[in-house]
N, C-alpha and C positions, 0 to 999 in steps of 0.2 A: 208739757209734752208727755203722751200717753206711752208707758213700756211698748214695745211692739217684738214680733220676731223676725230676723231675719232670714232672707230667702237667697239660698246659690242656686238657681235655675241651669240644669244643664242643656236644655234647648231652648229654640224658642217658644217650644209647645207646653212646655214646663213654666216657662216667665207666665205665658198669656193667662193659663191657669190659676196661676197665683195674683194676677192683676184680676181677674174676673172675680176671686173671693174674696177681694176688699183690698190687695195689697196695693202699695205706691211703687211705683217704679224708678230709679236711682240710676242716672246715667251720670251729670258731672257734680251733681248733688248740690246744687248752689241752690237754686230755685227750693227743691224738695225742704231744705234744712230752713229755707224762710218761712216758708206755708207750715214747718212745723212748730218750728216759734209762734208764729203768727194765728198759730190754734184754728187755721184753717184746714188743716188736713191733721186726723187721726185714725192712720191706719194700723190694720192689724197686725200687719207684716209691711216690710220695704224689699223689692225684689232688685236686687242687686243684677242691672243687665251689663255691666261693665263685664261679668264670668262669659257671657257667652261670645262664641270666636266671630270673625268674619264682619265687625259692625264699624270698623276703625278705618276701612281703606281708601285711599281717593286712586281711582281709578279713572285714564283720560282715553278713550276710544273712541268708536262714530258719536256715543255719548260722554260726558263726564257724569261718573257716579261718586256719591261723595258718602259714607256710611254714617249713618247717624249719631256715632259713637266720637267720630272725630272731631278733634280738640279744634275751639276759635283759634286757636295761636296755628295751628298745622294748617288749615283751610288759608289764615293771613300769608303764613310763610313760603305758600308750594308757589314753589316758582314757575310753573305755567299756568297756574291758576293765576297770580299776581302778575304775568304778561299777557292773557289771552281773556281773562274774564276778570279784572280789576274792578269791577262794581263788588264784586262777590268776596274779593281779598278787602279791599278798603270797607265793605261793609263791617267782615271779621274784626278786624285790626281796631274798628271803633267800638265796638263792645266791651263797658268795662275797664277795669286795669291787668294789666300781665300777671298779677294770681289769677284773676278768673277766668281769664283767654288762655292760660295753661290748663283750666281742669273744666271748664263749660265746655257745652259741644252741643253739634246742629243739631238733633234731635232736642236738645232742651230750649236753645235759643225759639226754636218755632213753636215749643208747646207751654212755654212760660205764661203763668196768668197776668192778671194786669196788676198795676201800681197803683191802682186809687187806693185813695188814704182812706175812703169810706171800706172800700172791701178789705181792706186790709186791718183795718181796725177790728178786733174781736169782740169789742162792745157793742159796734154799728152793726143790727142786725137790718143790713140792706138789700136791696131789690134782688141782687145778685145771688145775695144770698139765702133767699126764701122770703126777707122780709117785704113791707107793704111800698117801697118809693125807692127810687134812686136820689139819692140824699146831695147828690152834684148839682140835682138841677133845684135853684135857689141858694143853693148853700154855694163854699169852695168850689171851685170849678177851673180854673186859672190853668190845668193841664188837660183840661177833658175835651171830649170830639168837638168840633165844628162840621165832621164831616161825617155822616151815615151810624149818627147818633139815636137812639131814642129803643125801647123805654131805659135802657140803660145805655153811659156815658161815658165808660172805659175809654183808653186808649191799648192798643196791641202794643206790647212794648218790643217786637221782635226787630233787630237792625237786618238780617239775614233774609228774615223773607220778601222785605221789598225790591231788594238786588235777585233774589230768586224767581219773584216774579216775572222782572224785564228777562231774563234766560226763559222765560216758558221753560218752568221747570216740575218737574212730576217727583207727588209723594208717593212712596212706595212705603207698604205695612207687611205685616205678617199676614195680612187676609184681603188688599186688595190695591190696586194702583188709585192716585186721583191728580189731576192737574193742581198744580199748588194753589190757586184759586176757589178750588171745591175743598182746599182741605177747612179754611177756616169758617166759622160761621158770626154771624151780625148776631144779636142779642135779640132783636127780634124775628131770630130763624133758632134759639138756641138759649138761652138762660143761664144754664147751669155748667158752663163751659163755652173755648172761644175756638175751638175746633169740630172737626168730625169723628174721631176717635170716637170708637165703642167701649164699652168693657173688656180688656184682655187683648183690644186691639195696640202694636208695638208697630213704632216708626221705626223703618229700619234701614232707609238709605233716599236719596234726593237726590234723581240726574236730570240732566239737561242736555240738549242739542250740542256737540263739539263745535257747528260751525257757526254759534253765535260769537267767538274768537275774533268775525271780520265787522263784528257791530262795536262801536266806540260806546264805552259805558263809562259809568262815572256815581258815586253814593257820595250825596252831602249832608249832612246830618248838623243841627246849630241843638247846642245843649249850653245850659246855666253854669255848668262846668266842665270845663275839657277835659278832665284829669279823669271822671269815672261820674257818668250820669244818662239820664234814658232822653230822649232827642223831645224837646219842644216840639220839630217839627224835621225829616230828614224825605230826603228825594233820593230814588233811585233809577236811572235813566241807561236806556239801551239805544242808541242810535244807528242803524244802517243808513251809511252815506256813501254815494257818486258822486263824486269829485265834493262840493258845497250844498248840493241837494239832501234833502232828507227823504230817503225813499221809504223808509217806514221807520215809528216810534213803538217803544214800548216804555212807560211813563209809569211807577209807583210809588206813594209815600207813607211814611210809617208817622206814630206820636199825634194822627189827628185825628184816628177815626177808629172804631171797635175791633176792624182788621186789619192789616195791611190792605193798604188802599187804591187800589188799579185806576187812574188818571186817566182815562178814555177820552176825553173834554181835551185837554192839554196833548195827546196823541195827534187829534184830529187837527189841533193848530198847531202841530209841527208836520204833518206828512204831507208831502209834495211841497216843501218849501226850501227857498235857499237860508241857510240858517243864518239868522244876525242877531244883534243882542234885540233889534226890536222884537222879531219872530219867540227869542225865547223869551223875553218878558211877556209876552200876547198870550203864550203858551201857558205860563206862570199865573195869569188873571184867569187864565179857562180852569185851572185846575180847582179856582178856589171859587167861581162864579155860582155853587151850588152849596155853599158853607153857610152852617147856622151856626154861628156863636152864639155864645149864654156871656152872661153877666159881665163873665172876668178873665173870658178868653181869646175875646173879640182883636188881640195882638196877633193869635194865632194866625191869622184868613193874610194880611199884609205878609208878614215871618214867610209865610209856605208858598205866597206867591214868587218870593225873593228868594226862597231855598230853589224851589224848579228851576227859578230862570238862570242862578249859579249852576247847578247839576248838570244843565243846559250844556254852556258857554263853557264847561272846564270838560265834559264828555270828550268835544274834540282837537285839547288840547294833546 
């Protein structure tokens, strides 16, 4: 880990500045202190955006605004957010363990790099990293895409943004709005990062429609260990329903593909239907009907079929 200095920014025009000449930005600092271990970031300076005011609030009106600053344990714990949009608290509440759902927060959970061993390894000078191949495909692979893979094989480790997505939810920066959708980018729209962020650009709050309150959600997530681990494969599901009918879906999943993963396939076999377990298993096989597994992850395409159609079936419990 290379000296660096540190930066108190007293606005946000002061952070972006200092993100634009090489610094790293430090919101719950979990992420930042691995990439600096991991000799994948050596910045000149760390800009401390926890100084500046106003980034912390959850705020519920025609919208819910949620500020980027704010803790996974506070997003788990607001109690109309955990009655009115529980895909979004249960997403929370499964990131991690209780240290790091006290000092993480949604601005970091969406902008966190991935977990491959290849990119994260500081020996492996891989695809991601400038070098010549993505070293998953042939090699280890056992956690990488089946879904909207290629030339690189990441998975998006975020729990947040697939429940963000079923909200039709909008990123707000210091320089411009984007539908949470357009914020991240496929590896083959993007390389050197799994978002839109520019240099000096600062996420600075994530709201959504208040009256998605009347759609039954529900985030299922299967990991190798329940205690504190990133999702094999996880669903995050918004259903508006009339009486047993499913009047319209909104279907995401995280752990299988370079982004979080909008489920259009699995939407279209849920809308206009009365829902039963066969509808949501039907649903379950469309999501996974366009999945390329490699060598050693071919568990993954069954796993996430099984994850939907639970996501499914507990929504409208």
């Amino acid at each position: 880990m290379n000296n660096f200095a540190w930066v108190e920014p007293k606005s946000l025009e002061d952070a972006s500045n200092a993100l634009k000449s090489g610094g790293a930005a430090l919101a719950g600092g979990i992420e930042l202190l691995c990439l600096l271990k991991d000799s994948l970031l050596e910045p000149p300076s760390v800009v401390n955006l926890k100084s500046l005011p106003g980034l912390r609030e959850i705020q519920v009106g025609e919208r819910v605004e949620i500020g980027a600053l704010a803790r996974l344990v506070d997003i788990a714990e607001h109690a109309q957010i955990a009655q009115d949009y529980r895909v979004l608290a249960q997403a929370a509440e499964s990131v991690g363990s209780p240290q790091i759902r006290n000092v993480g927060t949604l601005g970091g959970n969406l902008c966190q790099r991935p977990r491959c061993w290849y990119f994260r390894d500081a020996a492996v000078h891989c695809l991601k990293k400038g070098g010549p191949k993505c070293y998953a495909v042939g090699g280890d692979n056992e956690y990488h895409a089946i879904l909207g893979g290629g030339p690189c094989y990441i998975v998006h480790p975020s729990d947040l943004a697939p429940a963000l997505i079923t909200l039709e939810a909008t990123v707000h920066t210091n320089l411009r709005e984007l539908p949470i959708e357009q914020f991240f980018r496929l590896p083959s729209q993007r390389l050197d990062h799994e978002t839109a962020l520019e240099a000096g650009e600062i996420v600075t709050s994530v709201s959504f429609p208040a009256d998605r309150k009347t759609w039954k959600s529900y985030y299922f997530k299967m990991r190798e260990r329940d205690s504190f681990d990133w999702a094999l494969s996880s669903c995050a599901v918004a259903l508006k329903m009339n009486g047993n009918r499913i009047e319209d879906a909104r279907v995401a999943l995280g752990g299988v593909a370079p982004i979080p993963w909008r489920s259009k396939e699995a939407e279209a076999a849920l809308r206009g239907k009365d829902l039963s377990e066969a509808v949501a298993e039907a649903a379950g096989r469309a999501a996974v009907a366009m999945a390329e597994p490699m060598s050693e992850n071919r568990y993954k395409v069954s796993l996430t079929a099984n994850v939907v159609k639970i996501a499914i079936l507990e929504a409208v419990k």
